[in-house]
N, CA, C and O atoms as a MOPAC input file, in Angstrom:
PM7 MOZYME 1SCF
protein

 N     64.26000 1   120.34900 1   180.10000 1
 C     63.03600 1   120.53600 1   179.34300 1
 C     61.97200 1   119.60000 1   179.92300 1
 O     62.22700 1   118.40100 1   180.04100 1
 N     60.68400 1   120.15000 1   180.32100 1
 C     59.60500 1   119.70600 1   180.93200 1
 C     58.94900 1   118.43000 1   179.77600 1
 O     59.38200 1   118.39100 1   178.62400 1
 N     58.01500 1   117.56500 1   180.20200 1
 C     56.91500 1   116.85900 1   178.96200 1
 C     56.27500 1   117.60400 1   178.20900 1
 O     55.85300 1   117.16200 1   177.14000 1
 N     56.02500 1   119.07500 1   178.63900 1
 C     54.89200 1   119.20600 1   177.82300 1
 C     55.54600 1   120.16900 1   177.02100 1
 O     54.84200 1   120.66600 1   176.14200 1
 N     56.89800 1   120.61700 1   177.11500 1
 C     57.71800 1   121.29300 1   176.21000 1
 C     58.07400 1   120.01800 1   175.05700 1
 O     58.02400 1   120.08300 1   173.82800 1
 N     58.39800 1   119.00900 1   175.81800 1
 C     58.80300 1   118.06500 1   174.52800 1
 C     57.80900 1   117.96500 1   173.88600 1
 O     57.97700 1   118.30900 1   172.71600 1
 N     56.54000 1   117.54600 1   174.19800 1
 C     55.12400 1   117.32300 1   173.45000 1
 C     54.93600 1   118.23300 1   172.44900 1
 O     54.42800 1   117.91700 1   171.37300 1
 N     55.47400 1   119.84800 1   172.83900 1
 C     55.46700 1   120.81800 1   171.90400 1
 C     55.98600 1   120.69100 1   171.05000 1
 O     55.36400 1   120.78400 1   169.99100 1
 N     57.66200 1   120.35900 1   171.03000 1
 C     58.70900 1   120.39700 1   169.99400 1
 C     58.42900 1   119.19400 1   169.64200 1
 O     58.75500 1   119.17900 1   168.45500 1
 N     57.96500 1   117.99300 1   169.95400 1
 C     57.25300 1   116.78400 1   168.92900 1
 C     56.12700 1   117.22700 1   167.95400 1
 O     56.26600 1   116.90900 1   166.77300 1
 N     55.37200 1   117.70900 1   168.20900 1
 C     54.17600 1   118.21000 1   167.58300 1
 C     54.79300 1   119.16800 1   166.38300 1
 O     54.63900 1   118.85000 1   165.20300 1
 N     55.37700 1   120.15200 1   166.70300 1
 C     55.59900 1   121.16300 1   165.56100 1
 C     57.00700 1   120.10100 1   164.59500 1
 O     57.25900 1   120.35900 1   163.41800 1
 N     57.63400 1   119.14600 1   165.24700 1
 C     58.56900 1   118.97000 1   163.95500 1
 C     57.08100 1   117.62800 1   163.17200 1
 O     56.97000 1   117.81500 1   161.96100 1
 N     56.35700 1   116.78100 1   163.57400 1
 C     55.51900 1   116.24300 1   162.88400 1
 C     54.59100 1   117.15700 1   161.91700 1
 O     54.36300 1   116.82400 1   160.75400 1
 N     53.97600 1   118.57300 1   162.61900 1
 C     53.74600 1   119.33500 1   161.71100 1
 C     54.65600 1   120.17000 1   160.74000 1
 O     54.10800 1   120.90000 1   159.91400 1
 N     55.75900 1   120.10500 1   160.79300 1
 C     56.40400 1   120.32500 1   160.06500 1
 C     56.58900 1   119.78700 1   158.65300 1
 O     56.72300 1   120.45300 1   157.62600 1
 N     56.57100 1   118.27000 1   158.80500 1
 C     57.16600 1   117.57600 1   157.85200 1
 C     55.09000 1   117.27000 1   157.26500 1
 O     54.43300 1   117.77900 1   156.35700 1
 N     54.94300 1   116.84200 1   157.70700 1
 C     53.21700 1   116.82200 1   157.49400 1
 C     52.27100 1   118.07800 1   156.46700 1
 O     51.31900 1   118.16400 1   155.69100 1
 N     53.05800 1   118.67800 1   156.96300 1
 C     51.76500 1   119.99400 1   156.28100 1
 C     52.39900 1   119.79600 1   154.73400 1
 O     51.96000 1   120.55600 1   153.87100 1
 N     53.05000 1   119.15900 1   154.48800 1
 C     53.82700 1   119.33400 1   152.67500 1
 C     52.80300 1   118.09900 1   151.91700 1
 O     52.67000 1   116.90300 1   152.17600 1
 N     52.12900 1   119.04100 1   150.81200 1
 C     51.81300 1   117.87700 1   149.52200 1
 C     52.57000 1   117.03300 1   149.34100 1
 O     53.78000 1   117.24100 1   149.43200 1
 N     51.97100 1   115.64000 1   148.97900 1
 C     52.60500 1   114.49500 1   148.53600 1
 C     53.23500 1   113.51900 1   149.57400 1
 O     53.64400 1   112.38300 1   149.33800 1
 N     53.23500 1   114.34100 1   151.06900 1
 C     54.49500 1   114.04100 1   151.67900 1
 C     54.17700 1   112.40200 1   152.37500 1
 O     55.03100 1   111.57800 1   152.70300 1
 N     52.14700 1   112.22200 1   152.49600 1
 C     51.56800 1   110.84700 1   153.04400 1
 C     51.68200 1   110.01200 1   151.82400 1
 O     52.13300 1   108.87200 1   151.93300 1
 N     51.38000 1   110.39300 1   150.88000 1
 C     51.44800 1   109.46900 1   149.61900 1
 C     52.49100 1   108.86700 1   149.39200 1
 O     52.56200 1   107.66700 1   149.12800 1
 N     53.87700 1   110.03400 1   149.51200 1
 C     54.92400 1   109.36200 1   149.14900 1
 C     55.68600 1   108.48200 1   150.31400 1
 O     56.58600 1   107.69300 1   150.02700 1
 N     55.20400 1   108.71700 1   151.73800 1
 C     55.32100 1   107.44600 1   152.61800 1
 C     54.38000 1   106.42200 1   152.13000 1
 O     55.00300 1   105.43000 1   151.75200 1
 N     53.10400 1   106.30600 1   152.00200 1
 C     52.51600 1   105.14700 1   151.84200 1
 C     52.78400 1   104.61800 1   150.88400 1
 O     52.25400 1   103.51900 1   150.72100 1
 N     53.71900 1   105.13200 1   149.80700 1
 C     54.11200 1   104.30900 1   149.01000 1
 C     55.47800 1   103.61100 1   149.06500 1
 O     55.81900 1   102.91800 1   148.10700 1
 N     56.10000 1   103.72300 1   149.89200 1
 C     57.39600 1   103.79500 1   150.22300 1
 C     56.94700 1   102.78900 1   151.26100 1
 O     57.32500 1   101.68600 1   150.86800 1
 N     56.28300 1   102.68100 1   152.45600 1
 C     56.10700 1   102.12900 1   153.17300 1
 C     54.90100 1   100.30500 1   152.70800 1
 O     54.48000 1    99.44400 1   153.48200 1
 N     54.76400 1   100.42400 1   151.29100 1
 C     54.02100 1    99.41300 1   151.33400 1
 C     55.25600 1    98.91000 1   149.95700 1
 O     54.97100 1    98.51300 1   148.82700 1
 N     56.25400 1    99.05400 1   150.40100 1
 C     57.53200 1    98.13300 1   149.47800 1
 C     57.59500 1    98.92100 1   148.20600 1
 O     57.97900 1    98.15700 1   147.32000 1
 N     57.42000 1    99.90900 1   147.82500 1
 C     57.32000 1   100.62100 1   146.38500 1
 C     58.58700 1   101.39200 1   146.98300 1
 O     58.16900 1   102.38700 1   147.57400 1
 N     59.59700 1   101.32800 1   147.03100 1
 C     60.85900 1   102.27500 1   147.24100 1
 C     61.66200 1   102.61300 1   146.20300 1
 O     62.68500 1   103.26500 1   146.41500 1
 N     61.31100 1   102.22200 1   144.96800 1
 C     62.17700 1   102.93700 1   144.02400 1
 C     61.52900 1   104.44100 1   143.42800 1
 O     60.35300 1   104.78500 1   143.54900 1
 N     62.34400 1   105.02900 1   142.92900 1
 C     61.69900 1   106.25900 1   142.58800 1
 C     61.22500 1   106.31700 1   141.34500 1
 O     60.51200 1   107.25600 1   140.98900 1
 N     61.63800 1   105.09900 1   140.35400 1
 C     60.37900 1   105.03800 1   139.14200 1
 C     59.02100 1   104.80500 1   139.97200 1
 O     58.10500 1   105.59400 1   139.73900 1
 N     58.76700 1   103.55000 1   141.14100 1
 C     57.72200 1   103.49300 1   141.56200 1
 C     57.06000 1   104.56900 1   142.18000 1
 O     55.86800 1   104.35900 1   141.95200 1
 N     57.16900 1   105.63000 1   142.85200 1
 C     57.17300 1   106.69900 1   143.38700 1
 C     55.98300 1   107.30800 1   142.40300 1
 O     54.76500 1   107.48700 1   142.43000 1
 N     57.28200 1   107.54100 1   141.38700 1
 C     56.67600 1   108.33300 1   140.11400 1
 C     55.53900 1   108.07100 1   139.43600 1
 O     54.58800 1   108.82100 1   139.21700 1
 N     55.74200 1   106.76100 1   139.07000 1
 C     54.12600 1   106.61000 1   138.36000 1
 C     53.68600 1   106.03300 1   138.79900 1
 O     53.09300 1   105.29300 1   138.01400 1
 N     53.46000 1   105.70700 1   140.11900 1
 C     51.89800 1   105.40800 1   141.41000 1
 C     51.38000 1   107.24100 1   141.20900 1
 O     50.16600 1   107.39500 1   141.08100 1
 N     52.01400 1   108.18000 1   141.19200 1
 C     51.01200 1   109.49800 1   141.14500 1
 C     51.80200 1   110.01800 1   140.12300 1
 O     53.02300 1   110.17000 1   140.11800 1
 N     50.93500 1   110.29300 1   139.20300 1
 C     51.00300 1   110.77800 1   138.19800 1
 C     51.31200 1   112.57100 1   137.78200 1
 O     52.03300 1   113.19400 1   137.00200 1
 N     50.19700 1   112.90300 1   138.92000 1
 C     50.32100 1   114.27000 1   139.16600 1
 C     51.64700 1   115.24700 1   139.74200 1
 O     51.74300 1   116.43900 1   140.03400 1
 N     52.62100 1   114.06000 1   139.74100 1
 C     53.77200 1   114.33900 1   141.20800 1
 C     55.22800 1   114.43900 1   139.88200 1
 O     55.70400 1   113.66700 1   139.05100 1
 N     55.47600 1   115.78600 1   140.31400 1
 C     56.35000 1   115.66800 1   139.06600 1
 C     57.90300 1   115.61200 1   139.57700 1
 O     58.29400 1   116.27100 1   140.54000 1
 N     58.77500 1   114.70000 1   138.77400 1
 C     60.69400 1   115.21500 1   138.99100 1
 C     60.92000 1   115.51800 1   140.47200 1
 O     61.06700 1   115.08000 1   141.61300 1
 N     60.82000 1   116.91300 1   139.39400 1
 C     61.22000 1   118.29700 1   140.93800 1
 C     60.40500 1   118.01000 1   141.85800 1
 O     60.93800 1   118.40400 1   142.89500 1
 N     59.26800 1   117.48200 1   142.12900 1
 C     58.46400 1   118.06700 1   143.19700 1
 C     58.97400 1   116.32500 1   143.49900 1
 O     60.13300 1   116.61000 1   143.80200 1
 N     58.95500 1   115.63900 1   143.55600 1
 C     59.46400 1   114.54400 1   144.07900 1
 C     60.92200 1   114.85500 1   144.94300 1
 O     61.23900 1   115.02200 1   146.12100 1
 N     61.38900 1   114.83500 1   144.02400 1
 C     63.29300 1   115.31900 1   144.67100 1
 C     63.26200 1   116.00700 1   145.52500 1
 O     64.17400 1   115.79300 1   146.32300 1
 N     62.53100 1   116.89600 1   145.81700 1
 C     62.39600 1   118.08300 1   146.94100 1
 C     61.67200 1   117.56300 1   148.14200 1
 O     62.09400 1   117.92400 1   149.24100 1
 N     60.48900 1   116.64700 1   148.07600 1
 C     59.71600 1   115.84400 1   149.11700 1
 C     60.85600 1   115.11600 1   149.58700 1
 O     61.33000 1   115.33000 1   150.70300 1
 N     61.53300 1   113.88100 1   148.43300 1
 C     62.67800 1   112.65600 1   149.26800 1
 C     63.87800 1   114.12100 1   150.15300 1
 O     64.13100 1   114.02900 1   151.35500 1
 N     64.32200 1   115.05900 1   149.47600 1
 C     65.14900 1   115.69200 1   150.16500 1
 C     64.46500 1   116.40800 1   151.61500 1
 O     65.24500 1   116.94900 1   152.39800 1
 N     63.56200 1   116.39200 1   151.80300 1
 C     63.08200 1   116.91900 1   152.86700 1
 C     62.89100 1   115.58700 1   153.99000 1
 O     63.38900 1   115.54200 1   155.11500 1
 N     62.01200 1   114.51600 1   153.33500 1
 C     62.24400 1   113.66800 1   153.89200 1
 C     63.29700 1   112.58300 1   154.56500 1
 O     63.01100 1   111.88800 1   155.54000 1
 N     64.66600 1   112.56100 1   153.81600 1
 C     65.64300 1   112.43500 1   154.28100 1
 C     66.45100 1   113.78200 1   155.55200 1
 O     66.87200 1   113.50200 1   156.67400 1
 N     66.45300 1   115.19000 1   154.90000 1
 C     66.05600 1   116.15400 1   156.23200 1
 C     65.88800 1   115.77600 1   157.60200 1
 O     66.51900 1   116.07200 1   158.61700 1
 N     64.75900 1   114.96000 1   157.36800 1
 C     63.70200 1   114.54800 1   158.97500 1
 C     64.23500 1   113.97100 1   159.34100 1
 O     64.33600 1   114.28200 1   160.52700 1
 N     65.05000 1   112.76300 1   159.03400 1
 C     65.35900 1   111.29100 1   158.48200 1
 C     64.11900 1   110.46300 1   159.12600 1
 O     63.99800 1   109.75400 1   160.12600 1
 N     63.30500 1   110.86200 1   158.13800 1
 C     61.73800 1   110.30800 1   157.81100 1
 C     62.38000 1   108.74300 1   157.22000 1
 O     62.50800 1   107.65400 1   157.78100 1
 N     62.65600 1   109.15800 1   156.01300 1
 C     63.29400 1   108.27200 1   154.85300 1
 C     65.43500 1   108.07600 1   155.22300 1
 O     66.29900 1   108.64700 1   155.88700 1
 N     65.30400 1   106.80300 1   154.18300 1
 C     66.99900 1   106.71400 1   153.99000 1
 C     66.94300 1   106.08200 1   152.29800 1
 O     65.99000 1   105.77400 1   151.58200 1
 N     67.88800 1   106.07200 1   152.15900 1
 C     68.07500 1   105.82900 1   150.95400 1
 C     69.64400 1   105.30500 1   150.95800 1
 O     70.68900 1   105.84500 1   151.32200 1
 N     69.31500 1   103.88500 1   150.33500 1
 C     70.53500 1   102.69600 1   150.39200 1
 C     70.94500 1   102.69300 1   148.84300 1
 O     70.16500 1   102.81400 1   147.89800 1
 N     71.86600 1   102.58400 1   148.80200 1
 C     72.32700 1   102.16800 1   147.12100 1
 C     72.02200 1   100.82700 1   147.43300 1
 O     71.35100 1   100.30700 1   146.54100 1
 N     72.36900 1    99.80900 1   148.73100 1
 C     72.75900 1    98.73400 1   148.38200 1
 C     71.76500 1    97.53200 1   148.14800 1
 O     71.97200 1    96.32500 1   148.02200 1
 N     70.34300 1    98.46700 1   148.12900 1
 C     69.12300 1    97.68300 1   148.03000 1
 C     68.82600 1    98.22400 1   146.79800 1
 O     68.22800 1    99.28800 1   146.95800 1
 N     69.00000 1    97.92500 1   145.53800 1
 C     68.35300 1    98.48400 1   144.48400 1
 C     67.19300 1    98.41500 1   143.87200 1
 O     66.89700 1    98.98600 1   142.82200 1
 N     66.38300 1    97.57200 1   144.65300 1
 C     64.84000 1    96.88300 1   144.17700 1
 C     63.99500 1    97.90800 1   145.02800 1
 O     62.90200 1    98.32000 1   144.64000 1
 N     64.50900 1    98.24300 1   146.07300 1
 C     63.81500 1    99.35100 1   147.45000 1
 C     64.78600 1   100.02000 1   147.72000 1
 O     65.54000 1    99.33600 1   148.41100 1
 N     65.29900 1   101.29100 1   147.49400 1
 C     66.19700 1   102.22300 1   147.86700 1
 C     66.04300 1   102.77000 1   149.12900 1
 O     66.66600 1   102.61400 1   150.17900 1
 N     65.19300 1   103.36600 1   148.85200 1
 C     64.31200 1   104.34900 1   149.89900 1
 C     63.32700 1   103.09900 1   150.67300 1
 O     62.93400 1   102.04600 1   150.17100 1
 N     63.05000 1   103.73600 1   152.34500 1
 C     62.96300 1   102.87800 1   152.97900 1
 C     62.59200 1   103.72700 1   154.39500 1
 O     63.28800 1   104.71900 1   154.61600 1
 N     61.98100 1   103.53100 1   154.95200 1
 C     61.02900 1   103.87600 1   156.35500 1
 C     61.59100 1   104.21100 1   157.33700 1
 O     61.23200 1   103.53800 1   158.30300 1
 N     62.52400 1   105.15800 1   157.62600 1
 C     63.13400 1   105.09500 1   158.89400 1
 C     62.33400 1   104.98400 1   160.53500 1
 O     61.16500 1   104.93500 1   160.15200 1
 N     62.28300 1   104.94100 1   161.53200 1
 C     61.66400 1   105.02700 1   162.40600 1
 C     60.42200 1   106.14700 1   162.66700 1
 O     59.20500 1   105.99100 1   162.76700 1
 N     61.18100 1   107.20500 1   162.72400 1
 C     60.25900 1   108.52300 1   162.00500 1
 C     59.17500 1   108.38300 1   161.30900 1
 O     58.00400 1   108.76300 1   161.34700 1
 N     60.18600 1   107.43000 1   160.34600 1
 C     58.93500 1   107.54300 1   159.12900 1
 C     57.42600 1   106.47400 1   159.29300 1
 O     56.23000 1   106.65000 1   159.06000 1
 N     58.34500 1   105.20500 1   159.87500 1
 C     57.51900 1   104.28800 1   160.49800 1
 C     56.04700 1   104.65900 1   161.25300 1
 O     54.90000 1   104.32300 1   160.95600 1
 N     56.60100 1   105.54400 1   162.41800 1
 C     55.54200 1   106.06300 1   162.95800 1
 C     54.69400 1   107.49900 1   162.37400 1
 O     53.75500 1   108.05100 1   162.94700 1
 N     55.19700 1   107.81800 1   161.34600 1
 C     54.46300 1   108.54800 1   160.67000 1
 C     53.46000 1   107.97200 1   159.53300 1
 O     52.66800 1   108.71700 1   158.95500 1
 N     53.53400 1   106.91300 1   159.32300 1
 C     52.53800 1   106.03200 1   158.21000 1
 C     51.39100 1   105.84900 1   159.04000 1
 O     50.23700 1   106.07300 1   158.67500 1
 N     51.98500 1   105.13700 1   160.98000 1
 C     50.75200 1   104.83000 1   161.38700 1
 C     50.23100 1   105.87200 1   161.61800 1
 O     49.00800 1   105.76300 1   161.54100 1
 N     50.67400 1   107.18700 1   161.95500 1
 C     49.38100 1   108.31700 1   162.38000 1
 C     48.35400 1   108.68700 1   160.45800 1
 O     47.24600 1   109.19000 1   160.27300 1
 N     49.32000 1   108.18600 1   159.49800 1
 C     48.30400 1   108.63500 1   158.13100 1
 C     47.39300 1   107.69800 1   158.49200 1
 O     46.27200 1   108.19700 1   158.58300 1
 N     47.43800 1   106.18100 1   158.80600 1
 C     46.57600 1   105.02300 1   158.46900 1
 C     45.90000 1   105.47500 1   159.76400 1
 O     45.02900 1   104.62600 1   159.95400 1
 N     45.87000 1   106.02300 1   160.36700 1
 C     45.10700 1   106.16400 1   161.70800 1
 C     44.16200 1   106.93400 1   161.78200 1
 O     43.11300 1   106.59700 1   162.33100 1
 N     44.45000 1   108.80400 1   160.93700 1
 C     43.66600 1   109.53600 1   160.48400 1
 C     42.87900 1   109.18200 1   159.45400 1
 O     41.79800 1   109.77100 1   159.45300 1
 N     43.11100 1   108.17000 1   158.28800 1
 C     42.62200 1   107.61000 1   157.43800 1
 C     41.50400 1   106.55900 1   157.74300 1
 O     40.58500 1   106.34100 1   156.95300 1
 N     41.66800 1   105.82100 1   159.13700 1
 C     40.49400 1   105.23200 1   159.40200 1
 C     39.80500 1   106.53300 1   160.16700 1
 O     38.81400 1   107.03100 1   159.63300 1
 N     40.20000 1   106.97400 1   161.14100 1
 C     38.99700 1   108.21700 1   161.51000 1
 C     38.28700 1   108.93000 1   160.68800 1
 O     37.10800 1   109.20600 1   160.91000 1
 N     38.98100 1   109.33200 1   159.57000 1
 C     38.07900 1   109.76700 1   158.50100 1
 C     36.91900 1   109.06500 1   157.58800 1
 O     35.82900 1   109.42500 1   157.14400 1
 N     37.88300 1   107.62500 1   157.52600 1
 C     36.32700 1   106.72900 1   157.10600 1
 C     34.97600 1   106.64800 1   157.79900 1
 O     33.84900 1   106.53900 1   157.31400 1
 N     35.41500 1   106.73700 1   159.15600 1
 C     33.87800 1   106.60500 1   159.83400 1
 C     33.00200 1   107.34900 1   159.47400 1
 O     31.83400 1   106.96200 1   159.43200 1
 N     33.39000 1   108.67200 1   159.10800 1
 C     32.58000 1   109.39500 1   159.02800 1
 C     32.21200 1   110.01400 1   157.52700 1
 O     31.93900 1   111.18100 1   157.24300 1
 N     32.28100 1   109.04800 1   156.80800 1
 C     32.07600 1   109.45000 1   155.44400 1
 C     30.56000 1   109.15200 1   154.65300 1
 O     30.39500 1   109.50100 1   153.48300 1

């Protein structure tokens, strides 16, 4: 497989996991030490149960996310994936400020 085939199949699994509601929120919250899933929950209000459970299950999917029993203060937790997926939100998030 050539670079610019990988570049492809990089691109569509980031758009993959990307195009889902909730899915930056619930890294940036996860990624700024909020890893429990009460915290999850009521940092967005709008974000219900099910629609949570289905984001962490997708996100574990990616292995965006992991989820430790043996940390019970932060369960859930940033995998590499996920790591570099916070910086492309905080990255689009300053490009978008400029121009506001």
């Amino acid at each position: 497989m050539d670079n610019d085939q990988m570049k492809k199949i990089g691109f569509e699994r980031v758009q993959e996991v990307m195009k889902h509601r909730w899915v930056p929120e619930i890294l940036m919250c996860i990624g700024s030490g909020k890893g429990r899933y009460s915290e999850i929950l009521s940092k967005y209000p709008f974000l219900s149960k099910t629609e949570l459970n289905r984001k962490l299950a997708l996100l574990k999917k990616y292995r965006v996310i992991d989820k430790s029993d043996k940390h019970m203060h932060h369960p859930y937790r940033l995998m590499d994936f996920g790591e570099d997926l916070l910086k492309l939100i905080e990255f689009i998030g300053e490009v978008g400020s400029k121009y506001v």
